[in-house]
N, C-alpha and C positions, 0 to 999 in steps of 0.2 A: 539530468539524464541518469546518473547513478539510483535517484529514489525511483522512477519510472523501470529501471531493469530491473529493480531488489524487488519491484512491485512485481512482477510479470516474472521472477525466478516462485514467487513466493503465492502465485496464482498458478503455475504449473504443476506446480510440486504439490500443491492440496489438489486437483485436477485429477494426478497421475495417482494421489494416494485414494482417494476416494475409487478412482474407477478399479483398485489394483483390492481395494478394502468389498464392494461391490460387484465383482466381476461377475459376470454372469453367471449362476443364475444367482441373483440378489438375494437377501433373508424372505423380503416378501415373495420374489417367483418359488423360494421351497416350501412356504407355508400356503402358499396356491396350489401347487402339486399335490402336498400334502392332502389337502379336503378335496381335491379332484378323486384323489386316487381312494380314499375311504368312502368318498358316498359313490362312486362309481361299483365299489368292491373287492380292486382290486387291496387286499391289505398287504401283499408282499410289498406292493411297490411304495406305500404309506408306509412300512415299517425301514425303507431303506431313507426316507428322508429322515428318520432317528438318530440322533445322536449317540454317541456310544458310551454316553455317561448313562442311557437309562440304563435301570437295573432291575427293569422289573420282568416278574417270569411271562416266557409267553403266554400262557394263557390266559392270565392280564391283560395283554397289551391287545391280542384278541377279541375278548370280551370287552374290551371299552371299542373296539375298532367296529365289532355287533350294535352298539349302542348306537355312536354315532351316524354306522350308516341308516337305521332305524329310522333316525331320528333327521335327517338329511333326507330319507323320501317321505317320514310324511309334513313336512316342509315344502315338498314342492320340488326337492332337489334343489341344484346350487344353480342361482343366477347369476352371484359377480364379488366383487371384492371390493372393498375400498380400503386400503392398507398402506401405513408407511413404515418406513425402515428407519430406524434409530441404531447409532452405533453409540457399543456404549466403549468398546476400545477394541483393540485390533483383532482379537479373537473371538470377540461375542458381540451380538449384535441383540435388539430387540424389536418386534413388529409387533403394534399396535394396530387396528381397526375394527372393522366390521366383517363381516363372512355374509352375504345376502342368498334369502332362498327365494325361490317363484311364489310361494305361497306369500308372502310381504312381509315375514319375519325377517329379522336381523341376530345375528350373535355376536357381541361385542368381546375380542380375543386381544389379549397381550401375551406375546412368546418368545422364549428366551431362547437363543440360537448362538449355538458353537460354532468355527471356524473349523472343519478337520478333512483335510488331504485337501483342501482347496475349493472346498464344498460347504456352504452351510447347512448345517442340521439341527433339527429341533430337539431342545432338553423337553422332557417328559414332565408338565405341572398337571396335577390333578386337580379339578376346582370342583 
């Protein structure tokens, strides 16, 4: 009886930490949002999924936000995602997958993401 409650203390508690580590929105829903909001256009709303470690000048952050929407219609625009959520410890996570456009392209993305004010936000990698 003891090992069965230690069991079921020690199933809750990874449970409670995982959903409290994942709260909505996930690392994956801010890096959806993210490519929603850049090939859509909006870049205000793309640059609020940013983490506040980037440092680069805006009109950098701009000029790559130009590129990829560019590059996001003549794709086809965004069909879907297939993404998963890696933690790599309590304040940073990483999401690995695909980014899918209508045209039958795929872009293969891995992103590193801060925990800040209860939010996940993307660190800025240049590739």
């Amino acid at each position: 009886m003891k090992m069965f409650f230690g069991l079921f203390l020690a199933f809750v508690f990874t449970l409670s930490l995982n959903i409290n580590i994942f709260a909505v929105p996930r690392p994956s829903d801010t890096v959806k949002t993210f490519y929603q909001d850049i090939c859509g256009g909006d870049f205000i709303k793309a640059k609020q999924q940013l983490s506040s470690t980037v440092r680069l000048h805006k009109s950098v952050i701009d000029l790559a936000f130009e590129v990829w929407n560019k590059s996001c219609k003549s794709a086809g625009g965004l069909k879907g995602f297939n993404l998963r959520n890696k933690l790599i410890d309590f304040k940073t996570a990483g999401v690995i997958g695909d980014v899918l456009f209508n045209g039958g392209s795929k872009e293969s993305i891995q992103m590193k993401l801060f925990r800040e004010s209860r939010k996940w936000r993307i660190a800025w990698e240049i590739r």
